[in-house]
C-alpha positions, -999 to +999 in steps of 0.1 A: +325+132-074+363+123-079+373+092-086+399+078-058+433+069-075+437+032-082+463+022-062+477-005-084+479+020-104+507+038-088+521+007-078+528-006-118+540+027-123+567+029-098+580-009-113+583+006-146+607+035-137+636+009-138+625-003-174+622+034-186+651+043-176+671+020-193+650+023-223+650+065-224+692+058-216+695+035-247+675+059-270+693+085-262+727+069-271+712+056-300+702+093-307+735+106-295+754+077-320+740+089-344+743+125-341+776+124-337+782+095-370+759+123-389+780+154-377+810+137-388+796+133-421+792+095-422+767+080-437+755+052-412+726+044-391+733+031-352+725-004-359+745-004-391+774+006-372+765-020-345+769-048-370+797-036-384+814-030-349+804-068-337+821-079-368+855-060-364+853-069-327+845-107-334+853-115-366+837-133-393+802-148-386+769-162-397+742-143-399+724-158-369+752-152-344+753-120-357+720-115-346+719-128-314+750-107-304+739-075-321+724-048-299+700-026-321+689-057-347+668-084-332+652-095-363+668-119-394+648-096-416+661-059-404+699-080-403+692-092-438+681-056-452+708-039-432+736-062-445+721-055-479+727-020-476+759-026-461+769-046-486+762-023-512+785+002-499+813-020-499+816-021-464+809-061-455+804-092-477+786-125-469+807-152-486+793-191-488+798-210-457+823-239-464+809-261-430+774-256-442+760-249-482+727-242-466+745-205-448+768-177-452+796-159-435+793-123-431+826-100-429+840-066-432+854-056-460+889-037-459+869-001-467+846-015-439+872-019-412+887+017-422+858+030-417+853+012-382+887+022-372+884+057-382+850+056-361+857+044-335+884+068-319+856+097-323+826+073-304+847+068-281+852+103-272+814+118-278+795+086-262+818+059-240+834+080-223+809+101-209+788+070-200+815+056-181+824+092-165+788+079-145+802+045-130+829+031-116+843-005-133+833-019-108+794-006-114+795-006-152+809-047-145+779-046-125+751-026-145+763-053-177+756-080-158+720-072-146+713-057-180+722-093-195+696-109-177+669-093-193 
């Protein structure tokens, strides 16, 4: 005898099609990031060039702002190894925060925002602007600000 299908089932189903798609969309820039930072022959991971990118973009920051703006990091122990790393290389340092003894400030280094700036132009190309080649402003305005809610 065959089992009828539940339909809740189908119903949960249909509600997560949103949520995958924007999940299989961010994997595959991720993928895609990183692809093109490997085939260039740079050494960094997505969400090492995410931090580094925030802190170009925005400047010198504590480590918890760091977080809560960075993308592909949402815990202080990944943003502590991947500064660590980071660091290492050269390419940011954290630096004793005069306001508060108990914190740091991170920042890139000089080799860090070369390598940003030399990045950049070449993401731009391979994986911006083909995403917005798929919306107008006016939808990618739009697709930000729903995304942010969540």
């Amino acid at each position: 005898m065959d089992a009828k299908p539940d339909p809740d089932q189908k119903r949960m189903t249909e509600q997560a099609q949103a949520l995958l798609a924007v999940l299989q969309a961010a994997m595959n820039s991720i993928s895609a990031t990183e692809s093109a930072l490997r085939d260039k022959g740079f050494s960094l991971r997505a969400a090492e060039w995410d931090l580094m990118a925030f802190l170009e973009d925005f400047g010198p920051m504590r480590p918890a702002e760091l977080l809560r703006l960075s993308i592909l990091t949402a815990h202080p122990a990944t943003l502590s190894t991947i500064l660590s790393r980071l660091e290492k290389r050269g390419l940011v340092v954290r630096v004793p925060d005069e306001t508060d003894a108990r914190s740091v400030i991170v920042d890139v280094t000089r080799e860090g925002r070369q390598l940003v700036n030399e990045i950049w132009p070449m993401l731009s190309v391979k994986i911006v602007a083909p995403f917005n080649a798929h919306f107008t402003e006016e939808e990618r305005a739009t697709l930000q600000e729903l995304l942010g809610r969540i």
